[in-house]
Kinemage of the C-alpha trace (Angstrom):
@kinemage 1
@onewidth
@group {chain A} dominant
@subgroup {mainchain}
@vectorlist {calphas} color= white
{ca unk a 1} P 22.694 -5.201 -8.240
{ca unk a 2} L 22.948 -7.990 -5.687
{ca unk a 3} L 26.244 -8.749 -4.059
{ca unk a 4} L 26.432 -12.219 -5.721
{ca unk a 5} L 26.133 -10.973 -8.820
{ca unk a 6} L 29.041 -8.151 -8.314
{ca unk a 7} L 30.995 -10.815 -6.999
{ca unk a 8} L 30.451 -13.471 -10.444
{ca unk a 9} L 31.244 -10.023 -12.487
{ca unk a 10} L 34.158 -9.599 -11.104
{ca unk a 11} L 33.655 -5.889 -9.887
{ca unk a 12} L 34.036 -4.259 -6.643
{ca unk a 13} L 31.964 -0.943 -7.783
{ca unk a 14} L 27.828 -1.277 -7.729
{ca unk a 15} L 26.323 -0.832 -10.514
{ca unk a 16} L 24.855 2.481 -9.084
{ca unk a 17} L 28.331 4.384 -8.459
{ca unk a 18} L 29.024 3.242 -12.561
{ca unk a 19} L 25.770 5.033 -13.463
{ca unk a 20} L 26.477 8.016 -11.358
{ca unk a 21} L 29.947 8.327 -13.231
{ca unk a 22} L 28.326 8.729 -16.243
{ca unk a 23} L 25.521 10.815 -15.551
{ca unk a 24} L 22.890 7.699 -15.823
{ca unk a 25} L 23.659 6.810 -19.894
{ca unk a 26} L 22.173 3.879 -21.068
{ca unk a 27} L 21.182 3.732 -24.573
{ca unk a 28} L 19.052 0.692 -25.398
{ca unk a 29} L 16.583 -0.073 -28.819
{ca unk a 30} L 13.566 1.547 -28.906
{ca unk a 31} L 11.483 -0.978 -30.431
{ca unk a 32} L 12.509 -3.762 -27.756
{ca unk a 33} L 9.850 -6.284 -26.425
{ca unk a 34} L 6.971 -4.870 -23.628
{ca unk a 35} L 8.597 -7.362 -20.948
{ca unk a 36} L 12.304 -6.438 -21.851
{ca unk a 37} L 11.462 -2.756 -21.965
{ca unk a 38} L 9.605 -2.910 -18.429
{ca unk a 39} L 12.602 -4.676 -17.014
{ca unk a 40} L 15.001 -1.749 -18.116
{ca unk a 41} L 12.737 0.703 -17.122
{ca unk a 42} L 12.649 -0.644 -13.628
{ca unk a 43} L 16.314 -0.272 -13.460
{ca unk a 44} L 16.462 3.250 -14.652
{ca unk a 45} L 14.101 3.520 -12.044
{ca unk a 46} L 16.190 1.806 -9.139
{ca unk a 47} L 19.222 4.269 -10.319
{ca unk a 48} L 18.318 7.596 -11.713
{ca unk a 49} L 16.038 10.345 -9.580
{ca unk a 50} L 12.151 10.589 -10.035
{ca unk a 51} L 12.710 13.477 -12.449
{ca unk a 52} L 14.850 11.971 -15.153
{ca unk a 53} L 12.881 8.884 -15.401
{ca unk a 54} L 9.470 10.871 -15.834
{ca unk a 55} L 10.788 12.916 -18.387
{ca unk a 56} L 12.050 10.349 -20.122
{ca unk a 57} L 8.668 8.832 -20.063
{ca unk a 58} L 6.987 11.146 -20.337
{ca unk a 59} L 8.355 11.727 -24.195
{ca unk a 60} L 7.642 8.482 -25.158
{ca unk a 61} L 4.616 8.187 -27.499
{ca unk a 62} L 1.018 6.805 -26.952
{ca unk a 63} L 1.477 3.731 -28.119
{ca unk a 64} L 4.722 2.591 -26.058
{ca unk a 65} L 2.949 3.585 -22.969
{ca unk a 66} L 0.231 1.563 -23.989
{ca unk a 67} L 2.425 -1.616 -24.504
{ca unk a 68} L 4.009 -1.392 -21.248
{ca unk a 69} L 1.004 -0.447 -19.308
{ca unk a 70} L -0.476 -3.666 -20.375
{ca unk a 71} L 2.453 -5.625 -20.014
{ca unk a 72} L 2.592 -4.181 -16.383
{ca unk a 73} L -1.730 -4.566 -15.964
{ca unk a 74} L -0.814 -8.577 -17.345
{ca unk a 75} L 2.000 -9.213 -14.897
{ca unk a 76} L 1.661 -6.559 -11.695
{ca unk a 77} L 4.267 -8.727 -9.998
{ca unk a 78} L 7.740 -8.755 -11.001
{ca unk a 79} L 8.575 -11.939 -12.180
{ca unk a 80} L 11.943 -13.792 -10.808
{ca unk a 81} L 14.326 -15.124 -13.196
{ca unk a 82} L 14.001 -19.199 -15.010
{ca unk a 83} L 17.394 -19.839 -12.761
{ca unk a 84} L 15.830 -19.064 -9.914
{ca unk a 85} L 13.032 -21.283 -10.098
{ca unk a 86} L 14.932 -24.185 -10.811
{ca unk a 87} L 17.506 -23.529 -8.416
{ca unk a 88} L 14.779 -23.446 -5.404
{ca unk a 89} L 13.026 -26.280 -6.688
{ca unk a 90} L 16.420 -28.469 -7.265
{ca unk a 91} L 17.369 -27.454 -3.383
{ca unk a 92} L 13.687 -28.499 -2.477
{ca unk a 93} L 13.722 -31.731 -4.530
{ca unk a 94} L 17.366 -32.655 -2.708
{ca unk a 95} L 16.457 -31.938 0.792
{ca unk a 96} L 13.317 -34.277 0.271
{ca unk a 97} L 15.420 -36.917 -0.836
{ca unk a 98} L 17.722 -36.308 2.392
{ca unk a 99} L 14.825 -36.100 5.078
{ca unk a 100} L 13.817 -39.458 3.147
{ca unk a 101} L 16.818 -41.187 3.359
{ca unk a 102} L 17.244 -40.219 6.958
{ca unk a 103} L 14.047 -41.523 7.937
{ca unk a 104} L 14.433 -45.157 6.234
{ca unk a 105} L 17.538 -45.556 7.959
{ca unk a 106} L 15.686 -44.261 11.540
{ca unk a 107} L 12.851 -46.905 10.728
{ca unk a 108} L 13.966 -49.722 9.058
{ca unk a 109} L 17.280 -51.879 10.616
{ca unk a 110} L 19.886 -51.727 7.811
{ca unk a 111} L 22.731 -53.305 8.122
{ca unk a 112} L 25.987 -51.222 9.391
{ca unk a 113} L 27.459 -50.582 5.595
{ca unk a 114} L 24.320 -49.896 4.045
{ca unk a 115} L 22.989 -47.996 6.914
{ca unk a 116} L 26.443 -45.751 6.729
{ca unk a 117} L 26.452 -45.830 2.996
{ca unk a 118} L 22.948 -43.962 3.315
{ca unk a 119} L 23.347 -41.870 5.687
{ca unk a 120} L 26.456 -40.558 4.044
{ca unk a 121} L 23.904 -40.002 0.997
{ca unk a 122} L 21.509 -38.495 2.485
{ca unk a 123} L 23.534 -36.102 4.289
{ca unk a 124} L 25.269 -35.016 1.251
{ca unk a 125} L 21.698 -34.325 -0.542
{ca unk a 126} L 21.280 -31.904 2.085
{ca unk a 127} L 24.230 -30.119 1.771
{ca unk a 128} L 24.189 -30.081 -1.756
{ca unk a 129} L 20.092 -29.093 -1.252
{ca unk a 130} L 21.664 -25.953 0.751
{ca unk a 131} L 23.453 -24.727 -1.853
{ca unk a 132} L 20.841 -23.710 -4.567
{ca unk a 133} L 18.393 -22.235 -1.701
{ca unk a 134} L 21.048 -20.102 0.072
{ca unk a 135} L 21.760 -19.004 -3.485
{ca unk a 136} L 18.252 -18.129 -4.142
{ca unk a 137} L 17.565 -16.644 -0.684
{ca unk a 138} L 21.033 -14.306 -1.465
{ca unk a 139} L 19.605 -13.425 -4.895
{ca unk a 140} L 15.652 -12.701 -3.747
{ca unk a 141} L 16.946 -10.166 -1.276
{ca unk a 142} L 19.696 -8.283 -3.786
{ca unk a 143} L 15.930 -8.201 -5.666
{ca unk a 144} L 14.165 -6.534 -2.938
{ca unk a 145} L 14.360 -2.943 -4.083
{ca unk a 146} L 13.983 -4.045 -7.934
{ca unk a 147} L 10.673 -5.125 -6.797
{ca unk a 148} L 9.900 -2.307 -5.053
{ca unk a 149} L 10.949 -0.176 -8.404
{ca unk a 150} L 8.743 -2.684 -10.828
{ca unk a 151} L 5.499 -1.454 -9.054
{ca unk a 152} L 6.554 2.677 -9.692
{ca unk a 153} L 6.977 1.958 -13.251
{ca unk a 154} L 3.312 0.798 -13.053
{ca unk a 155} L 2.284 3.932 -11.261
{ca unk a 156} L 4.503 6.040 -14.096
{ca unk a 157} L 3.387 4.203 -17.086
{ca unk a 158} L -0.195 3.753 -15.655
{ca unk a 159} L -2.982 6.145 -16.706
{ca unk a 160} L -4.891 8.811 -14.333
{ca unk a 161} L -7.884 7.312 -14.017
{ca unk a 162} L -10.656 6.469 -11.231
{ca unk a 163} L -7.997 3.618 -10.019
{ca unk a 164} L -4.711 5.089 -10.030
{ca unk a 165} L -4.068 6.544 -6.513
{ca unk a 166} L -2.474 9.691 -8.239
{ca unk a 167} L -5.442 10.879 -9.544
{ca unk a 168} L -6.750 13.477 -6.628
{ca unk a 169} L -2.949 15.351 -6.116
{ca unk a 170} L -2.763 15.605 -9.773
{ca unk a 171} L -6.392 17.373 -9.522
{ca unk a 172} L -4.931 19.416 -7.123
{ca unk a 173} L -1.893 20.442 -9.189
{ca unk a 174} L -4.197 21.929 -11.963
{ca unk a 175} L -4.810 24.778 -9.917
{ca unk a 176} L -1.654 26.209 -10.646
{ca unk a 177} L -1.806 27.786 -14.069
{ca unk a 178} L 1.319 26.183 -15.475
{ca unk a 179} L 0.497 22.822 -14.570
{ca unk a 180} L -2.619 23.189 -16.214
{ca unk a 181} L -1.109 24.494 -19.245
{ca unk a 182} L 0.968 21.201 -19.408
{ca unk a 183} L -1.813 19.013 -18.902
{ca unk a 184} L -3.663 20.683 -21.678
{ca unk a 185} L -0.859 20.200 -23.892
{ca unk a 186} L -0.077 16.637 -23.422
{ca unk a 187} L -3.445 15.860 -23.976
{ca unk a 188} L -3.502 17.896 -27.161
{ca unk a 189} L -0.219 16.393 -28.783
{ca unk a 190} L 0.048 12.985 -26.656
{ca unk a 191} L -2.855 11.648 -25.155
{ca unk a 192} L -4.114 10.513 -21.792
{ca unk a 193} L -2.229 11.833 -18.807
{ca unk a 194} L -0.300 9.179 -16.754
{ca unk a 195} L 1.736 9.329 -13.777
{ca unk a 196} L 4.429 10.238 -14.779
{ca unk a 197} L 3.246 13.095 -16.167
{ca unk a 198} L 1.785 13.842 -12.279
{ca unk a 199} L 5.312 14.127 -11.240
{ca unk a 200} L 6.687 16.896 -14.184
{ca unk a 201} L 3.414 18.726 -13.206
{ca unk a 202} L 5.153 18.269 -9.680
{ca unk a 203} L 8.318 19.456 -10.301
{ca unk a 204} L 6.836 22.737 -12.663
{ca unk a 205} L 4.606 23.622 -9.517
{ca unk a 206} L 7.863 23.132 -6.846
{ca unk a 207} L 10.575 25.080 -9.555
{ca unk a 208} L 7.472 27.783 -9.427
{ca unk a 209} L 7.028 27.817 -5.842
{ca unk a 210} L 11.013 28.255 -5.317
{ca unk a 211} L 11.409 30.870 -7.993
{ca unk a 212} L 8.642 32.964 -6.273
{ca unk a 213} L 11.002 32.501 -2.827
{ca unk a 214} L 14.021 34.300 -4.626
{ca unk a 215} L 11.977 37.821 -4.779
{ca unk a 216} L 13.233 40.347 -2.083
{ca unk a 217} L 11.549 40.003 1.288
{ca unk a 218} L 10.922 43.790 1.630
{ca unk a 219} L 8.453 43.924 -1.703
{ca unk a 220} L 7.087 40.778 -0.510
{ca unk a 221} L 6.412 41.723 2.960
{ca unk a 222} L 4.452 45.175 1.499
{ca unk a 223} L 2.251 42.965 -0.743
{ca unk a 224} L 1.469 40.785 1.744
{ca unk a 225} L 0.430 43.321 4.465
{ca unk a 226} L -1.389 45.168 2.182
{ca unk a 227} L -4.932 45.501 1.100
{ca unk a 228} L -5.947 44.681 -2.284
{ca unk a 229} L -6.922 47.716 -4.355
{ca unk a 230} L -10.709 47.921 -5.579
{ca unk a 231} L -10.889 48.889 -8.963
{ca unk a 232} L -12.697 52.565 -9.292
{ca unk a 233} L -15.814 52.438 -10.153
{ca unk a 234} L -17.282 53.759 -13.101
{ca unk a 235} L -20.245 56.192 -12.884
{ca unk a 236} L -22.329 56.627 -15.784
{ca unk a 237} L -23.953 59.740 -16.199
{ca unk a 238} L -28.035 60.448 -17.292
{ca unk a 239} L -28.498 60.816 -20.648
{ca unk a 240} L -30.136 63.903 -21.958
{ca unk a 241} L -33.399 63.425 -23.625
{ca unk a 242} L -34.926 66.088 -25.629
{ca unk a 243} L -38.492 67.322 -24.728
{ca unk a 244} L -40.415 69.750 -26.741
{ca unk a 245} L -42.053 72.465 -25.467
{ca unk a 246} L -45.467 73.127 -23.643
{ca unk a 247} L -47.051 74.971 -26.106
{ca unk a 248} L -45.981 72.405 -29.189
{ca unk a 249} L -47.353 69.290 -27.546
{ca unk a 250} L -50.874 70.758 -26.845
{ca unk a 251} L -51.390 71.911 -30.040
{ca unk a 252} L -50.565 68.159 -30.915
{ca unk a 253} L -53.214 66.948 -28.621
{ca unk a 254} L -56.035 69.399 -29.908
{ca unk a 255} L -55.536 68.643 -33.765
{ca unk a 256} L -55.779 65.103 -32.588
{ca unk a 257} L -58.864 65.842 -30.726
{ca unk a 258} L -60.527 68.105 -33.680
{ca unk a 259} L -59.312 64.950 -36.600
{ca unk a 260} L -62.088 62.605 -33.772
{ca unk a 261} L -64.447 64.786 -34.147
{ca unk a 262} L -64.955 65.563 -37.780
{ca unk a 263} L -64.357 61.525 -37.887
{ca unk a 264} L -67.958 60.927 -35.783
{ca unk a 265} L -69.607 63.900 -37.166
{ca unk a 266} L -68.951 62.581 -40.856
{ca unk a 267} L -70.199 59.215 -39.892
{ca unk a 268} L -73.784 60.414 -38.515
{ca unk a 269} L -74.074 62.096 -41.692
{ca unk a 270} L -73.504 59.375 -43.866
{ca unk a 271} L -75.866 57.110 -41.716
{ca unk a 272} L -78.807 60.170 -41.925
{ca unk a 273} L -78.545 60.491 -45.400
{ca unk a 274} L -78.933 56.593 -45.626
């Protein structure tokens, strides 16, 4: 919140310390407008830890993402408020008129009253020019970090693809078994992965990392200077194979031999007789 704004509320506490009070709750409507529903996101953003707002997003459905990723694709700048415009552009239009008056009176030889009267004029164009710019300069740099928080909406609401500049560390994070359990469940029940879903995948991997830090340093020290143990390995034995004996196998052979023989001499016969 910008300090002209705080001051037209009438409030001495920032917005911020009023969130922190109570925890960050801020119901809104769920079926509000892309553009409205960018604008409050980027304000969650400004005042409530990376965490909360990705989990937050990251239970909305499909087709909300959707709507505010293209309202964010459409307008990738964030857009200044209809006051502020016309306030800048008043302040330009009167400071025109000033310099113009100024310079008549410079070139031209007015008389003394009408010279006076328009210098008078012109100088209070000027001042009254100053007023809507210094008001517009005070409220463009109380919107310097709402700016800043419009463009990470875009990278939460935006999906991993070949453009977003997420899309290696979240490669990275799938090495880690339970971050690629939850990226294999949000694409099951969800959809596309976005970045906000890079930063719960984060967070799993970090709460992982510290849990394995609260083990006692003596067990860890012994697995660590130890060797890995090799699985035994398995020796299979010969099988047995039954052979018959000597004696049995050449009497085999000769009947086979003898069975030729009366084959051939049966077939000369046959062939004489002819």
């Amino acid at each position: 919140m910008s300090l002209l704004q705080q001051i037209i509320e009438g409030s001495f506490v920032s917005r911020e310390r009023l969130m922190q009070s109570r925890e960050f709750y801020s119901p809104s409507e769920r079926k509000a407008p892309a553009r409205a529903a960018l604008a409050r996101w980027t304000n969650r953003v400004l005042e409530q830890p990376a965490l909360g707002v990705a989990r937050e997003l990251a239970g909305l459905s499909e087709a909300e993402l959707d709507e505010l990723e293209t309202e964010f694709r459409n307008c990738p700048m964030r857009q200044p408020p209809q006051w502020l415009r016309h306030a800048v552009v008043v302040g330009i239009v009167l400071m025109l008129l000033a310099g113009l008056g100024l310079g008549v009176q410079a070139l031209t030889s007015l008389g003394e009253t009408a010279g006076r009267t328009l210098q008078a004029a012109s100088v209070a164009c000027l001042l009254i020019g100053l007023i809507p710019l210094g008001v517009a300069l005070v409220s463009s740099l109380g919107a310097l970090q709402l700016d800043l928080s419009y463009g990470t909406v875009g990278l939460y609401v935006g999906k991993l693809d070949e453009q977003h500049p997420w899309l290696y560390d979240a490669r990275s994070l799938t090495k880690h078994g339970i971050a690629e359990e939850y990226r294999q469940r949000t694409l099951q029940e969800r959809g596309p992965l976005r970045g906000a879903d890079y930063v719960m995948m984060r967070e799993l991997v970090q709460a992982q990392e510290a849990l394995a830090r609260v083990r006692a340093a003596r067990s860890v020290a012994e697995q660590f200077q130890s060797l890995p143990v090799a699985p035994p390995q398995i020796v299979h034995e010969p099988r047995l194979v039954r052979v018959g004996a000597v004696h049995d196998t050449l009497e085999a052979l000769a009947a086979e031999v003898s069975r030729a023989h009366a084959a051939r001499t049966d077939g000369r016969a046959s062939t004489k007789y002819k």
